[in-house]
Backbone as CSV, one residue per row, in Angstrom:
resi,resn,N_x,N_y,N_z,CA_x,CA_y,CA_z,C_x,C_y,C_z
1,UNK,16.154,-17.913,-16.821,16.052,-16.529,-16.416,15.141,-16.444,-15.181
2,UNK,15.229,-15.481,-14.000,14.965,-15.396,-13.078,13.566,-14.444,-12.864
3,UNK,12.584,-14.738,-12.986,10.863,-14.330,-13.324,11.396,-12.751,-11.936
4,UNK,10.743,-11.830,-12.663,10.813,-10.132,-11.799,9.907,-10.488,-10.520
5,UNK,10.277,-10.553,-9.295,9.973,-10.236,-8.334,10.368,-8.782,-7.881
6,UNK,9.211,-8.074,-7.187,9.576,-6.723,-7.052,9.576,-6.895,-5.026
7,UNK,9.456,-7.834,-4.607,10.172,-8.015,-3.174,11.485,-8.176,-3.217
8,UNK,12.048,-8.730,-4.376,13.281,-8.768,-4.373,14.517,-7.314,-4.322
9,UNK,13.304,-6.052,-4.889,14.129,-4.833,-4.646,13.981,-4.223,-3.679
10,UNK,12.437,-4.802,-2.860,12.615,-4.153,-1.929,13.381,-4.899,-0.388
11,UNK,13.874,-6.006,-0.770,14.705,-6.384,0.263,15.799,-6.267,-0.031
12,UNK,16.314,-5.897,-1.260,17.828,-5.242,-1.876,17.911,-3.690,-0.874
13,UNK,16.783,-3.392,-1.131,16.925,-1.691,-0.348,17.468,-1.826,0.847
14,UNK,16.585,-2.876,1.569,16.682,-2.616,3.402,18.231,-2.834,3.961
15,UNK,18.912,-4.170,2.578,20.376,-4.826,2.652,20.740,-3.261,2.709
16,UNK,21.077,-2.816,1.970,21.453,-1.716,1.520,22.040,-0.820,2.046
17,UNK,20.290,-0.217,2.643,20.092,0.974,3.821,20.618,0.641,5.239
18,UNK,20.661,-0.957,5.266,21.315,-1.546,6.657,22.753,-1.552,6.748
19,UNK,23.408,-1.702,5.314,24.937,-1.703,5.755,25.405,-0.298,5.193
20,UNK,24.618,0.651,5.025,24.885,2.160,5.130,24.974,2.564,6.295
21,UNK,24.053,2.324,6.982,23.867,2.879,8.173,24.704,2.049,9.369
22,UNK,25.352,0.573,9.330,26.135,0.073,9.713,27.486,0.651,9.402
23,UNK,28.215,0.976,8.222,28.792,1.324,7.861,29.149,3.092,8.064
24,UNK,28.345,3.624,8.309,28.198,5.097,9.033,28.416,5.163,10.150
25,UNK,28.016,4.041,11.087,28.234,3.987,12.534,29.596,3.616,12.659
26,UNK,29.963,3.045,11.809,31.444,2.271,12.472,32.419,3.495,11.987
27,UNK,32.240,4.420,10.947,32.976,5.688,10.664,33.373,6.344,11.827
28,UNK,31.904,7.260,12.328,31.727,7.682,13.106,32.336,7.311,14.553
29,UNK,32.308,6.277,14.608,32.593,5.094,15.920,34.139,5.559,16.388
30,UNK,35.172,5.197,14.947,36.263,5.111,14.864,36.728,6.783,15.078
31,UNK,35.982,7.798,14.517,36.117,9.030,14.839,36.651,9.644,16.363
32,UNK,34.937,9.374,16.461,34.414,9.983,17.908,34.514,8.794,19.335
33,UNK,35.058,7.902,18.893,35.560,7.012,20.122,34.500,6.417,20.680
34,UNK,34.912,5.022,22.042,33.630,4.453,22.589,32.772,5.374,23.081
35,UNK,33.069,6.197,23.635,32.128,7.451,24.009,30.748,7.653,23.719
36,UNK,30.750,7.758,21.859,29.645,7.541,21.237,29.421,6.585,20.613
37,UNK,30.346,4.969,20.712,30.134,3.784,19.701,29.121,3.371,21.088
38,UNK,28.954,3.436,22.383,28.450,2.678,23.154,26.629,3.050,23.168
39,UNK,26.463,4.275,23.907,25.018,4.652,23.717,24.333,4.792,22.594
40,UNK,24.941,4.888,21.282,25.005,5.517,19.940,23.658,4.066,19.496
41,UNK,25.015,3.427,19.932,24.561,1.664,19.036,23.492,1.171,20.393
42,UNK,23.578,1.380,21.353,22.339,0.658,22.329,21.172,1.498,21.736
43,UNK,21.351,2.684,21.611,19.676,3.349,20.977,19.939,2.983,19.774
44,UNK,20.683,2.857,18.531,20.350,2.220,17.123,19.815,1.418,17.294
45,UNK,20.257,-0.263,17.849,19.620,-1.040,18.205,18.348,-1.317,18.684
46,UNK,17.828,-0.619,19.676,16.646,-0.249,20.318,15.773,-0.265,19.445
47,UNK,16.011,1.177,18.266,15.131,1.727,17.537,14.961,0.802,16.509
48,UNK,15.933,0.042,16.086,15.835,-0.890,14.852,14.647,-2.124,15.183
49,UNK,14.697,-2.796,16.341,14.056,-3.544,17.156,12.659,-3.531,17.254
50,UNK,12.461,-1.923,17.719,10.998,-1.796,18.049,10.467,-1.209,16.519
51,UNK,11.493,-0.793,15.628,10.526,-0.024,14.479,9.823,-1.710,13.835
52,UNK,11.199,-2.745,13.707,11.233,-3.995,12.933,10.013,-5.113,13.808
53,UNK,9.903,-4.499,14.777,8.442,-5.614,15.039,6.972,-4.675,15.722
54,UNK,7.169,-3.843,15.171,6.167,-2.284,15.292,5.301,-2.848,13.874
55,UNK,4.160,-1.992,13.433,3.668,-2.243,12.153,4.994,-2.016,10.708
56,UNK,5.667,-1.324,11.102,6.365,-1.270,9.558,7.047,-2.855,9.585
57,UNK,7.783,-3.661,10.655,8.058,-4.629,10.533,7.420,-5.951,9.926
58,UNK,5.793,-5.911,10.817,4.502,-6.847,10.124,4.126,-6.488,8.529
59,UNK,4.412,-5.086,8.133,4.268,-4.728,6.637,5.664,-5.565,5.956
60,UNK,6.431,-5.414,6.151,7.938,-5.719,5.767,7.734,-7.206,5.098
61,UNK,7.278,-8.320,6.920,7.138,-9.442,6.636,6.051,-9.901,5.979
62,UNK,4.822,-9.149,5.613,4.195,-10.169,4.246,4.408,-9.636,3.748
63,UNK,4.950,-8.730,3.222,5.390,-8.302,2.016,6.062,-9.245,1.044
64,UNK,7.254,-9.295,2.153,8.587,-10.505,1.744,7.978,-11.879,2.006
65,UNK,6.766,-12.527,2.504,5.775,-13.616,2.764,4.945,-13.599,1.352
66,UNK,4.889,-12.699,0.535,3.714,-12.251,-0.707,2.562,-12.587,-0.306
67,UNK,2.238,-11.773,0.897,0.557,-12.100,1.556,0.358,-11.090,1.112
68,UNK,-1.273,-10.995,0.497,-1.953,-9.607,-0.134,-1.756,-9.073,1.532
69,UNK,-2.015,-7.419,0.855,-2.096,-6.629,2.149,-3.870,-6.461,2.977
70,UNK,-4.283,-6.994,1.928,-5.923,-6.928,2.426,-6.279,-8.041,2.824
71,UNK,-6.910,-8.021,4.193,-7.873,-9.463,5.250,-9.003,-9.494,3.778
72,UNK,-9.453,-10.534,4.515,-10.860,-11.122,3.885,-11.601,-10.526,4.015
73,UNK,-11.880,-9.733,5.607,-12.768,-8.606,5.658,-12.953,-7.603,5.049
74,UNK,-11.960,-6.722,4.443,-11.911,-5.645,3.872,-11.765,-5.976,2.196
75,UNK,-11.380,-7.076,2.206,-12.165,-7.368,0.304,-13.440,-7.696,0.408
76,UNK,-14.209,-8.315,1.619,-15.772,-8.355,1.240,-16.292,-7.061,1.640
77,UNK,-15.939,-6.447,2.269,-16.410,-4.840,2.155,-16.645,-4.325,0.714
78,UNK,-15.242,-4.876,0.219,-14.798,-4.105,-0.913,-15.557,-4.297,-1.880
79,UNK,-16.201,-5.833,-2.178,-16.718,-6.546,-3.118,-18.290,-5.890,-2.781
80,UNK,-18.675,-5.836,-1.247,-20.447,-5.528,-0.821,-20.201,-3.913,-1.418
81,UNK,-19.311,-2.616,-1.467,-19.134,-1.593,-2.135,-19.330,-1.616,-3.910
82,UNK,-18.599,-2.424,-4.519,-18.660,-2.548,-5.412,-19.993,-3.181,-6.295
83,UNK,-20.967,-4.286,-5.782,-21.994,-4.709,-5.836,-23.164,-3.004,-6.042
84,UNK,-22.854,-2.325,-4.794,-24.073,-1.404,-4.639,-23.446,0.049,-5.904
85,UNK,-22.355,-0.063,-5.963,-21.722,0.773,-7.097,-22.950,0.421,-8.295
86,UNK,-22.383,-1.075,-8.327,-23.347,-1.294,-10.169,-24.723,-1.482,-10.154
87,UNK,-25.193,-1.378,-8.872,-26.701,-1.358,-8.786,-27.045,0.150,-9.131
88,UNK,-26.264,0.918,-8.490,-26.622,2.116,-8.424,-26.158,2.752,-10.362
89,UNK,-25.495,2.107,-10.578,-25.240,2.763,-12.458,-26.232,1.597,-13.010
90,UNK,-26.651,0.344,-12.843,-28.097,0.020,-13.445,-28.986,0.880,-13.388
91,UNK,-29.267,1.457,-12.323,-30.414,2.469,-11.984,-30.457,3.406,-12.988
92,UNK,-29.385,4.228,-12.982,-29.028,5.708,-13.702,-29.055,5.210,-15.338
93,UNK,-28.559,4.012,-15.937,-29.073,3.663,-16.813,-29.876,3.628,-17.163
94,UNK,-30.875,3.233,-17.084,-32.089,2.824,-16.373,-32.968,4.402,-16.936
95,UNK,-33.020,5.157,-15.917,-33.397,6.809,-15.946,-32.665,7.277,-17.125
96,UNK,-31.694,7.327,-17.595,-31.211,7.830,-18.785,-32.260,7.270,-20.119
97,UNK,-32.206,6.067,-20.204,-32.847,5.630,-20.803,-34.713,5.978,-20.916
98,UNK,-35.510,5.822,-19.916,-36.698,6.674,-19.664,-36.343,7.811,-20.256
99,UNK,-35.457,8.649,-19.888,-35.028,10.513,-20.195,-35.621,10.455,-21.828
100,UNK,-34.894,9.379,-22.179,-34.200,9.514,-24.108,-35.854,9.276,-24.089
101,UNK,-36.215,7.785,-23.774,-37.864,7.879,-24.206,-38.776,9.095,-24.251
102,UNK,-38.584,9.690,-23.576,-39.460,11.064,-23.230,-39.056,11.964,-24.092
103,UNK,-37.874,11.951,-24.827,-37.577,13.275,-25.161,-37.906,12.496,-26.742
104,UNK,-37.714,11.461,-27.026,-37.984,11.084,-28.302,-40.082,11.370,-28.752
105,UNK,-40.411,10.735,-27.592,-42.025,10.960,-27.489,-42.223,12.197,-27.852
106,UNK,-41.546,13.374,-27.577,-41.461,14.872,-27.600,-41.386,15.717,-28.495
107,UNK,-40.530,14.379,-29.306,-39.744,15.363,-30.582,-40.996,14.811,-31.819
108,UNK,-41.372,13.650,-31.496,-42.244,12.658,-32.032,-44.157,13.306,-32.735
109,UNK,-44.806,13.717,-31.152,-45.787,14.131,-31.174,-45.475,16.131,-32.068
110,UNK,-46.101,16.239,-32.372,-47.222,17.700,-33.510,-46.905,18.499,-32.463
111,UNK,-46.459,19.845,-32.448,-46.770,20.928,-31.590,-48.194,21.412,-31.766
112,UNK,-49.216,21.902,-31.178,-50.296,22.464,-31.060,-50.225,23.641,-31.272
């Protein structure tokens, strides 16, 4: 059995959405004559080109590469964020704990 890859649906989509839209053009094509099969398809082309090596293209390819989407840089950000997170709930622990002492001391000591 073939282990779930979920790149695998998303390169099922692009097949997909590519011979839809191939398949729409050549409708159209056969319709409306070279007229519009000529400029139609030089700007499809164009646009396919520059979107496919633009950032959505570099997303596309590690995607389908299974490179995490995060540099090294921005997980040690992530990790130096997360570090000062649990320092900062040691702390508040910390003071919660003092709080309870005080209020136990409180309940503890004789009213006058």
């Amino acid at each position: 059995m073939i282990p779930y890859d979920p790149r695998r649906h998303v390169m099922a989509a692009i097949v997909v959405l590519g011979l839809a839209g191939i398949f729409g053009f050549a409708l159209l094509s056969a319709k409306l004559g070279i007229a519009f099969a000529i400029p139609v398809g030089i700007i499809g082309a164009l646009a396919a080109g520059f979107s496919l090596t633009g950032p959505l293209g570099k997303a596309l390819a590690r995607n389908l590469e299974g490179v995490a989407p995060h540099s090294d840089e921005t997980t040690g950000h992530l990790l130096a964020e997360l570090d000062e997170l649990r320092g900062r709930v040691q702390e508040l622990e910390e003071r919660v704990d003092f709080s309870e002492r005080l209020l136990a001391q409180q309940s503890q000591t004789p009213d006058r």
